[in-house]
N, C-alpha and C positions, 0 to 999 in steps of 0.2 A: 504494500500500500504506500501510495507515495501521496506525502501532503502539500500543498503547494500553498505558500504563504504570498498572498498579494501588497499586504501593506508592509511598504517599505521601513515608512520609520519604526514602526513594531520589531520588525528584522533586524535594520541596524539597532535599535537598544538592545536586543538579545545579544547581539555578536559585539556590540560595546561591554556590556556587563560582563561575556565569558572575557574578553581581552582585560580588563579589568582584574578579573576575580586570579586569572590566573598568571597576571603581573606580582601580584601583593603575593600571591604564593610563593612564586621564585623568589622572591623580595624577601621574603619572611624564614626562608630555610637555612640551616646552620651552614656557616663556613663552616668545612672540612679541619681547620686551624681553633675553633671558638671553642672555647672549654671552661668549667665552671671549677672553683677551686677549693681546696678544703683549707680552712680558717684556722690557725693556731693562733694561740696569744699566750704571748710569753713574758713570763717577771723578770727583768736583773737589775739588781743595783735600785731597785724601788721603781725603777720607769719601765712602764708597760707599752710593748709592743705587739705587733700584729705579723704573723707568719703565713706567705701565701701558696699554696702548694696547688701544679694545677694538677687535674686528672687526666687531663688528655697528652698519653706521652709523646706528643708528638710538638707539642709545645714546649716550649724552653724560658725562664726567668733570668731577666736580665737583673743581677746583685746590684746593690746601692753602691755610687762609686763617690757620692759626696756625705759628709758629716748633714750639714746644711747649706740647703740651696732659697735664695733670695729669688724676688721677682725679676722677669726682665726689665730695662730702660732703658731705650738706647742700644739693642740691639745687644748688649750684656747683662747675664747674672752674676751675681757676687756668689761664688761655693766656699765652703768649708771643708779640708780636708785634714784629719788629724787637729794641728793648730795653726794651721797655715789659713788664709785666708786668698781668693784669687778670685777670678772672672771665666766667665764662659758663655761665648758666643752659641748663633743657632743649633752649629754643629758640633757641640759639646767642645771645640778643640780648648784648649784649659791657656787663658792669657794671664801671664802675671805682672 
């Protein structure tokens, strides 16, 4: 049985809503990379921290490489490292 649809703009909503519905689909499905992580929190020295561990082994954590880091300004952060204090542009390179 074949049904034969006359009215156009009826047609196109139906075949707008499918291009729609299965935009937001593909839009919505996990990167093969995205992973959700198990929380540790940890005491030392009276200051509490937060431990992120992911579950997807396929992902990797990049270590803290500054003590503290400041806001940008001027295209520079202020980092802290140890007791040293310095600068760091976009791409991390470390300016003293």
């Amino acid at each position: 049985m074949i049904v034969r649809i006359d009215n156009k703009p009826f047609l196109k909503t139906v075949l707008l809503s499918y291009f729609i519905f299965f935009a937001c689909i593909s839009a919505l499905a996990a990167h093969p990379c995205s992973t959700e992580f198990k929380i540790d929190t940890v005491e030392q020295d009276g200051i509490g921290s937060i431990h992120l561990t992911p579950t997807n082994p396929n992902v990797s954590v990049i270590q803290p490489q500054f003590n503290r880091v400041g806001k940008f300004s001027g295209g520079l952060a202020p980092v802290q490292v140890g007791d040293k204090w310095g600068y760091i542009d976009f791409t991390k390179c470390s300016l003293e």
